[in-house]
C-alpha positions in Angstrom: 5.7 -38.1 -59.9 2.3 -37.6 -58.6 -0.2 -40.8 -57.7 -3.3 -39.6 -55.7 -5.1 -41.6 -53.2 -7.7 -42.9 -55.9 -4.1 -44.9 -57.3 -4.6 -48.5 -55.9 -2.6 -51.1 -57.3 -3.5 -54.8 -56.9 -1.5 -56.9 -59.2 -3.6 -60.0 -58.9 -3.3 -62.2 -62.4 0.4 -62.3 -61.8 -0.3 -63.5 -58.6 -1.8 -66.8 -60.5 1.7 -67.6 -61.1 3.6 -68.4 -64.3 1.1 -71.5 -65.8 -1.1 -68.4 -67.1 1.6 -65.5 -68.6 4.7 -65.2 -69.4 7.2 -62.6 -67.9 8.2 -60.3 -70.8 10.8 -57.4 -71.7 8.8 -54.4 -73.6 10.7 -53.3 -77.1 13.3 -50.5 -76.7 11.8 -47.9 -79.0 13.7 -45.0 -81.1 11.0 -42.8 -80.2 8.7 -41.3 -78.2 6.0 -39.1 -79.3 2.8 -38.8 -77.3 0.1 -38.5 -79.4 -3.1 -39.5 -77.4 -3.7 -39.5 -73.4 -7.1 -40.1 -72.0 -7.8 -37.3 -69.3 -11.2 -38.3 -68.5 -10.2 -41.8 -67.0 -6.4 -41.3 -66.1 -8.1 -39.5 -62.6 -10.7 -42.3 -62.1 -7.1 -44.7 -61.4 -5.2 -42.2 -59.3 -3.0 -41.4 -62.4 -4.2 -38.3 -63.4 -1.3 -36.1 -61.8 1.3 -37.8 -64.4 3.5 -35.5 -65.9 4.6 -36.1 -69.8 8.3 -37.5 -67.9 6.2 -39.9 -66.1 3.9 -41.2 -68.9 6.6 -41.5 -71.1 8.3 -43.8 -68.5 5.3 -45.3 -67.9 3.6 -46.0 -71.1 6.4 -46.0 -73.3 9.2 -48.3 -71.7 6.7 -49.5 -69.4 8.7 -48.9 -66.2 6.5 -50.7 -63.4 4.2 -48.5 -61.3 4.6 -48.5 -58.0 3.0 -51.6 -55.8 2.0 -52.7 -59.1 3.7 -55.8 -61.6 7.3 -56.2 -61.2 7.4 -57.0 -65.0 5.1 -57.2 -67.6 3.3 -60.4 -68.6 2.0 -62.1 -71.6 -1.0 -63.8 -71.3 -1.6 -67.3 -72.1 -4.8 -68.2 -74.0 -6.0 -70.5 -77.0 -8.9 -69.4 -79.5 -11.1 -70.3 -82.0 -10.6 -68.5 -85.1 -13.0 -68.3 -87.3 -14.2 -71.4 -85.6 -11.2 -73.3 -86.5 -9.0 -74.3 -83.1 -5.2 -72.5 -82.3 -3.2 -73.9 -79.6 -0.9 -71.4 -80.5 -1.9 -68.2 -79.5 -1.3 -66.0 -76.6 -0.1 -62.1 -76.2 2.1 -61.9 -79.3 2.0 -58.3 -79.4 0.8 -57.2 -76.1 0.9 -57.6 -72.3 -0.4 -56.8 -68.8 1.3 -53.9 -67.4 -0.8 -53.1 -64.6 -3.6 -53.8 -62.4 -5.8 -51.4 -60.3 -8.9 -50.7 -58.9 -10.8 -47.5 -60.2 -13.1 -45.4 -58.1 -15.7 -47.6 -58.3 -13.9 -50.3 -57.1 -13.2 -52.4 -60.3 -10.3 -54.1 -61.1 -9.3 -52.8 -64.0 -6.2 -53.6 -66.7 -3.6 -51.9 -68.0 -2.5 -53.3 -71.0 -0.5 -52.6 -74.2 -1.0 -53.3 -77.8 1.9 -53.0 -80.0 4.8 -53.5 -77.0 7.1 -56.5 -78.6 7.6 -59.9 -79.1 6.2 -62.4 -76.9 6.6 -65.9 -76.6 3.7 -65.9 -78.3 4.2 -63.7 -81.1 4.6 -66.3 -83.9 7.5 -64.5 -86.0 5.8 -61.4 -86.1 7.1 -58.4 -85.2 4.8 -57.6 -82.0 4.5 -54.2 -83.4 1.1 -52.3 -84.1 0.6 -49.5 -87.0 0.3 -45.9 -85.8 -2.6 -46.0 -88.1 -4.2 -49.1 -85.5 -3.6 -47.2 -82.8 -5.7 -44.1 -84.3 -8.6 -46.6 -85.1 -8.7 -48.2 -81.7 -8.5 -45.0 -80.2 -11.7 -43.7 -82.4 -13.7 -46.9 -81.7 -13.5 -47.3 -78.1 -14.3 -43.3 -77.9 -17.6 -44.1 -80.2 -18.6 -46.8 -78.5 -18.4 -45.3 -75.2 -20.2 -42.7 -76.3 -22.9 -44.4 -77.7 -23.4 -46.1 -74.2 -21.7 -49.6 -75.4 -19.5 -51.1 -72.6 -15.9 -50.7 -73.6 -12.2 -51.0 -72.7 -10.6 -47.3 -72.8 -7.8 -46.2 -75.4 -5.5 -44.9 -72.2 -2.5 -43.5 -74.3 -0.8 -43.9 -77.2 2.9 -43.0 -78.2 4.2 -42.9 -81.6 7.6 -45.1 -81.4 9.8 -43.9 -84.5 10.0 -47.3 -86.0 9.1 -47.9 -89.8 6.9 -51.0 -90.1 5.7 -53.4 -93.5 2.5 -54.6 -93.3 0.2 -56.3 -96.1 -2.7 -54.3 -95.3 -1.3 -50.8 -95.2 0.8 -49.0 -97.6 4.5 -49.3 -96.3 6.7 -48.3 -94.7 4.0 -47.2 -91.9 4.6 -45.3 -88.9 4.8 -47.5 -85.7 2.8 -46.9 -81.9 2.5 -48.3 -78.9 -1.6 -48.3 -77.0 -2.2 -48.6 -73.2 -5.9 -50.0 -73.2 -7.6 -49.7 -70.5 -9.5 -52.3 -69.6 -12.3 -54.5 -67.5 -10.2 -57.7 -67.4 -8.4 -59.0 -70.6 -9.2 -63.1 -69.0 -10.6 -64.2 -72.2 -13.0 -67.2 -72.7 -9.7 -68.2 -74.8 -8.1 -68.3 -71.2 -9.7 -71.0 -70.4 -9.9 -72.8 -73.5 -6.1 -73.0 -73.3 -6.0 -74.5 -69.5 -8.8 -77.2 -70.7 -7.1 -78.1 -73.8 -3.8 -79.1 -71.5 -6.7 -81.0 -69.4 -5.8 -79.0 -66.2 -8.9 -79.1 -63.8 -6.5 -77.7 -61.1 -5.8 -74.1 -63.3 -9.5 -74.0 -64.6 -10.2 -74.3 -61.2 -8.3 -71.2 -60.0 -9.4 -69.4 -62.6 -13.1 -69.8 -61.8 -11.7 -68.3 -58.2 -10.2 -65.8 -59.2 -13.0 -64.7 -61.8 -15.3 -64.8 -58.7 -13.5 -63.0 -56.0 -12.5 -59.8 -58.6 -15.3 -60.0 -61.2 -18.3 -61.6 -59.7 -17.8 -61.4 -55.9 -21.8 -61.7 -55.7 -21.1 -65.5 -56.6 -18.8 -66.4 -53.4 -21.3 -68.6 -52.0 -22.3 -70.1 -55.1 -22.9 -74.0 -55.0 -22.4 -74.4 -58.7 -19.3 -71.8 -59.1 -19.0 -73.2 -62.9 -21.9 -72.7 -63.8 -22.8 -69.5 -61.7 -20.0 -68.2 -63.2 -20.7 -69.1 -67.1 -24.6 -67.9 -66.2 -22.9 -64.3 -64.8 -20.3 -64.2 -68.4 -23.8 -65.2 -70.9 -26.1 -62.3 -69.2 -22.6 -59.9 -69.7 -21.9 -60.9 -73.2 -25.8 -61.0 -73.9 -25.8 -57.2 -73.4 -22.4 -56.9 -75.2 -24.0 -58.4 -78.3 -27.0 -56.2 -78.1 -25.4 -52.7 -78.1 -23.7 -53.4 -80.3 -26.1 -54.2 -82.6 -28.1 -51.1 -81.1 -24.5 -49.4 -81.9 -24.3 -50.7 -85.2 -21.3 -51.7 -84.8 -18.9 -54.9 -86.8 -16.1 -55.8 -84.7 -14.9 -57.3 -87.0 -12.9 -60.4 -85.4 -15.1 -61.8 -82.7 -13.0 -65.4 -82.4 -13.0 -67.0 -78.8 -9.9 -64.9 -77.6 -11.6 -61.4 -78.3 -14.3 -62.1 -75.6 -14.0 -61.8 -72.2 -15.4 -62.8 -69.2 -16.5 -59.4 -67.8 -18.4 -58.2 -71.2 -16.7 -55.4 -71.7 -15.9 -54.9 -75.8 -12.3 -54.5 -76.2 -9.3 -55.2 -79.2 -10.6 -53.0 -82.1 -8.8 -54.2 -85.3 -10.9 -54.0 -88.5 -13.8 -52.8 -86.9 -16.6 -50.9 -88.9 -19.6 -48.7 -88.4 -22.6 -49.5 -90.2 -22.6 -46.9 -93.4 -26.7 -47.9 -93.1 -29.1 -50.7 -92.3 -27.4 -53.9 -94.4 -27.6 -57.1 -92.3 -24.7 -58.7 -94.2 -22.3 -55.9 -93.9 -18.9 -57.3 -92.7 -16.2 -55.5 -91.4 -12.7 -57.4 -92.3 -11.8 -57.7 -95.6 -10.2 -61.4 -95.1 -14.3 -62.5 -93.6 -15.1 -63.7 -97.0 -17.4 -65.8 -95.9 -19.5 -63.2 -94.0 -18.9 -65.4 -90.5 -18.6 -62.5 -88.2 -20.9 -59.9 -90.0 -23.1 -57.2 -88.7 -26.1 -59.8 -88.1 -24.4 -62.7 -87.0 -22.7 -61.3 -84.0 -25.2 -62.2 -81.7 -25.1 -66.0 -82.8 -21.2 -65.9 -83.0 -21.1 -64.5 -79.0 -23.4 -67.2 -78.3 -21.3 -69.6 -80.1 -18.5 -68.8 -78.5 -20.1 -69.2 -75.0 -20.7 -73.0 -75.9 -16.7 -73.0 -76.6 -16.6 -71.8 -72.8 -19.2 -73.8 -71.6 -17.2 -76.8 -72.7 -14.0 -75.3 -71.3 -15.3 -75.7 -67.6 -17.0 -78.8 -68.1 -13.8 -79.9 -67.3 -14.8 -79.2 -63.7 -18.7 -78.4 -64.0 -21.6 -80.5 -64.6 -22.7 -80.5 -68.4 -26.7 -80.3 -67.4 -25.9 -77.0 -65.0 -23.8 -75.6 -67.9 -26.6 -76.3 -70.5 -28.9 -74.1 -68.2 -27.0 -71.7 -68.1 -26.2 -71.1 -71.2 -30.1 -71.7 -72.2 -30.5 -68.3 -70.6 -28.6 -66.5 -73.6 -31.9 -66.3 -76.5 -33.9 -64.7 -73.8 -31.2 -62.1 -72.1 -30.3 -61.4 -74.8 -33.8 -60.2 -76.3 -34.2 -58.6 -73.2 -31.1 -56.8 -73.6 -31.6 -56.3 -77.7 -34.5 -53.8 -76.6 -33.0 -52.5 -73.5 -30.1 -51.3 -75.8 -32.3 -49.2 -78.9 -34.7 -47.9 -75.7 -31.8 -46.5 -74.6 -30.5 -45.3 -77.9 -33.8 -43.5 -78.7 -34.0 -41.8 -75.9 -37.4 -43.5 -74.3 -38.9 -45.6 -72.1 -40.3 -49.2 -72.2 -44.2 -49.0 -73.2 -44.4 -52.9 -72.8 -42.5 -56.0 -74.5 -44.9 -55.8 -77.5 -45.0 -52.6 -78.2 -40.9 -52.1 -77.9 -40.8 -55.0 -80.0 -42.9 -53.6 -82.5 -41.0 -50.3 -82.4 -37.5 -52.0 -83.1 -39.2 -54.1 -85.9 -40.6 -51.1 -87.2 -37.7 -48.9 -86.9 -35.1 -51.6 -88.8 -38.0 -52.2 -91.9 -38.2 -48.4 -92.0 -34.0 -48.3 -92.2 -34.1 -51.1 -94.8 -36.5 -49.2 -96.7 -34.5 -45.9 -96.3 -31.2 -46.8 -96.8 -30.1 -43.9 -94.8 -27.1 -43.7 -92.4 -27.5 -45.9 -89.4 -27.1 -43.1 -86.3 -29.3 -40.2 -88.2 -32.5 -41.5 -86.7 -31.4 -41.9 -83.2 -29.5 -38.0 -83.2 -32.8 -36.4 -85.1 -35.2 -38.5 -82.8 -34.0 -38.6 -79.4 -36.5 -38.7 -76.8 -38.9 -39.5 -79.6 -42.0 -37.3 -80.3 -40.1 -34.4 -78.3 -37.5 -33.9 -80.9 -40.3 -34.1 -84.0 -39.9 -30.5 -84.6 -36.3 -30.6 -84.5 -36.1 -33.4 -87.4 -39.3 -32.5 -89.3 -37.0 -29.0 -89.8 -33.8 -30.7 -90.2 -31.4 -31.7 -93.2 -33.0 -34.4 -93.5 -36.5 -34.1 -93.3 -37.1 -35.0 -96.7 -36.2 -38.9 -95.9 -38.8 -38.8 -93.2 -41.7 -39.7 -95.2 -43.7 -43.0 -96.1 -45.4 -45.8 -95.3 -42.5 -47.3 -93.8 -41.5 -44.1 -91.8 -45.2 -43.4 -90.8 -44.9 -46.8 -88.9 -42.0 -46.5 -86.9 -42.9 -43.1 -86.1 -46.4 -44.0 -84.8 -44.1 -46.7 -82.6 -41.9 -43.8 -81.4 -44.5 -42.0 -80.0 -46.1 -45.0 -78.3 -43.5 -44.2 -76.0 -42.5 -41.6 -73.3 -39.1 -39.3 -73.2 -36.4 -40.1 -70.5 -34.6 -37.4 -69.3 -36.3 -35.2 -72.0 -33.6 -32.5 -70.5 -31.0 -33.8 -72.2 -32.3 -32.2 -75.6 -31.2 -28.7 -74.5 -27.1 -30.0 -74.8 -25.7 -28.2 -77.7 -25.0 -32.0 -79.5 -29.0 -31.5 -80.5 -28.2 -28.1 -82.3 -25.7 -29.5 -84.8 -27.3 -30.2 -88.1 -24.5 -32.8 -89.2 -24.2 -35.7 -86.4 -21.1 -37.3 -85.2 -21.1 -40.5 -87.7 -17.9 -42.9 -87.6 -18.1 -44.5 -90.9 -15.0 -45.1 -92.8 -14.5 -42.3 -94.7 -14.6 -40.3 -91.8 -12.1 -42.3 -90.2 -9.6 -42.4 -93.5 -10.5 -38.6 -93.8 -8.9 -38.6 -90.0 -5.7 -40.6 -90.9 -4.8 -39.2 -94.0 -4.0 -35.9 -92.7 -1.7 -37.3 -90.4 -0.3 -39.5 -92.9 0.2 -36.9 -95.4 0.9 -33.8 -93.0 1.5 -34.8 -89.6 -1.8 -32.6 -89.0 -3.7 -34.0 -86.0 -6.4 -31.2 -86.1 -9.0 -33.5 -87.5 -8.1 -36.6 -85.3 -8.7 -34.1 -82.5 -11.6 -32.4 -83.5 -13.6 -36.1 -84.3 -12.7 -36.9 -80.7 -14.3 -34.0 -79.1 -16.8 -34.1 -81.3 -17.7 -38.2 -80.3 -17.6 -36.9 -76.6 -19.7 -33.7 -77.3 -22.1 -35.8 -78.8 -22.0 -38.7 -76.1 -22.6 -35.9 -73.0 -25.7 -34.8 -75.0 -26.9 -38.8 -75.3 -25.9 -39.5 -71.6 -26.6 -43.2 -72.2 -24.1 -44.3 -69.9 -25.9 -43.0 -66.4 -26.4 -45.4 -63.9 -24.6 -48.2 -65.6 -21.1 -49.4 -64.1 -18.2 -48.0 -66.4 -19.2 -45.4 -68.1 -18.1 -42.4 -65.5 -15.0 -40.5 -66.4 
């Protein structure tokens, strides 16, 4: 077994005590088949010397690492789902395994998806699909490489189990995920604690939100609201790559945020195919609550439902303020995020604005495939040639077009250097939509062939070292 120096474990939500998780037994599986380890962040935690014996112990029957959580723990939590209350939620299929800090000095989670029953697991099995752990794998990899802040797929190991599900053709094949993650406290977290009307556990989860996620707050006066004003800048820019992503989570109900901003928990998620405001990502969001356009509204909703969690100990007037700062951060962050994804730099808040405007009308107009633009045009009028000669030149015509491009080249390349990575000289772009995804599955599914699961994952991080969006910006460093 080989830990490096960089391993430093700090088990500190356990230390909370057992009015916040559960301890829990992981499921003793039939089988286990490693079928997905991340290499790039495994080092980052002191982990990457594991040998397939020691992940297999470790991320399979979940033996504790050393220094680290004696047992695994459920979380408690509540949630609004689809704006409806449940009191009776929690980790029904999941836990914390771990904590550690990375090499940046973050606390970071391991924790499962897919690892047993809970106390919380409501009759179900507390199993996840191997197919589920393939998507989640594939959508934190995107979104990381599209610069959007995101837990990490760690490792997944296929379990040998056979598994019915109503959404999935069965029997299906079963997995167990290790996610890893920027703190899986949830606004949910404290939804559950003021529901029970305990100002004492609210309380102590405000402090222990400061000291390992905000530390910069210590000497707050206001630690409720100085808090909620840190989690509404953080989910702000959550909201807005993703929309500069274009990306559906799919389920964004209280319990899915958290207080750090970091996306995680990637059930039916979707890429856009192209521009469609109303596109929706789970079939069962008839109603079109959590769709492509309404996720920033539905974040900012959901920040009211936390607001009013810690009015249980916070002043109402503070809170309002601070979550009055959310229309403008997240503007801010809205054009911040498609700079970024272009490849240029601000030329003033009205002409970025008119660039974004300009850019969606044109995608409207054009109805073609949501990350085209931003591969052919990166860095803007430095990559003309390159798309007026590429496949599809033909779309880059027209009144529409003619405006966003004028827009484009209001602004100045950053980093113009990065258009030399071999990710610019592919003609076809690395494009998540679902067919590529089901093209990914159903050759495992049909032939146990993992060639094009693999080759879609180096392609994503090919493409994400040519984009580089994640410099300078905690997180993104394998």
């Amino acid at each position: 077994m080989s830990f490096s120096d960089r391993y430093r474990p700090n088990p500190a939500f356990a230390r909370l005590g057992d009015d916040f998780s559960d301890p829990v037994e992981p499921a003793d599986f039939p089988a286990a088949i490693e079928r997905f380890r991340n290499d790039r962040w495994a080092p980052a935690i002191g982990l990457g010397g594991l040998d397939p014996t020691d992940r297999e112990a470790h991320f399979q029957r979940f033996e504790p690492l050393p220094d680290n959580q004696v047992t695994p723990r459920a979380m408690r939590y509540h949630g609004h789902q689809f704006r409806t209350y449940n009191p009776e939620l929690g980790d029904g299929r999941g836990f914390l395994f771990a904590q550690l800090h990375d090499d940046r000095d973050r606390l970071l989670d391991l924790a499962t998806k897919g690892s047993g029953q809970t106390p919380w697991s409501r009759g179900g099995d507390g199993r996840l699909t191997l197919k589920g752990a393939v998507r989640e794998v594939l959508a934190a990899e995107m979104l990381e490489a599209l610069g959007v802040y995101t837990s990490k797929a760690f490792c997944v190991f296929e379990t040998g189990e056979q598994l019915a599900r109503n959404d999935e053709p069965s029997p299906t094949r079963s997995a167990v995920l290790t996610r890893l993650g920027h703190s899986h406290v949830r606004f949910g977290t404290f939804q559950r604690h003021a529901y029970e009307g305990s100002s004492e556990r609210i309380g102590r989860l405000i402090d222990h939100a400061i000291e390992h996620y905000y530390p910069h707050l210590e000497g707050a006066p206001d630690r409720p609201a100085a808090l909620l004003e840190a989690v509404v800048a953080a989910s702000a820019s959550l909201a807005a790559s993703w929309m500069a992503a274009g990306f559906v989570h799919g389920v964004l109900n209280t319990d899915n945020l958290n207080l750090t901003g970091e996306s995680f928990d990637y059930g039916p998620w979707r890429f856009l195919p192209h521009y469609e405001p109303g596109f929706t990502a789970a079939y069962f969001d008839q109603q079109g609550l959590y769709c492509f356009a309404r996720q920033p509204e539905t974040v900012f909703w959901a920040l009211q439902q936390l607001a009013n969690a810690l009015a249980l100990v916070g002043e109402r007037p503070a809170l309002e303020a601070a979550l009055n700062t959310f229309p403008t951060l997240y503007r801010e962050a809205l054009l911040d995020a498609f700079l970024r994804r272009f490849g240029v730099a601000s030329a003033g808040e009205e002409a970025d604005e008119v660039l974004v405007r300009s850019f969606l009308a044109f995608m409207e107009t054009s109805k073609m495939g949501w990350q085209a633009p931003f591969h052919d045009w990166f860095c803007g009028e430095a990559s003309a040639r390159r798309a007026m000669a590429g496949p599809r030149a033909a779309t880059y015509s027209g009144e529409a077009f003619e405006a966003w491009h004028a827009a484009l080249a209001a602004h100045e390349p950053v980093r113009i250097e990065r258009l030399s990575h071999p990710a610019f000289e592919r003609a076809d772009l690395v494009d998540l939509v679902i067919d590529t995804v089901e093209a990914g599955w159903a050759s495992i599914a049909e032939s146990d062939d993992w060639s094009t699961f693999n080759a879609l994952i180096a392609d994503i991080r090919e493409a994400g070292k040519g984009f580089d969006l994640g410099r300078d910006r905690v997180g993104f460093r394998p």
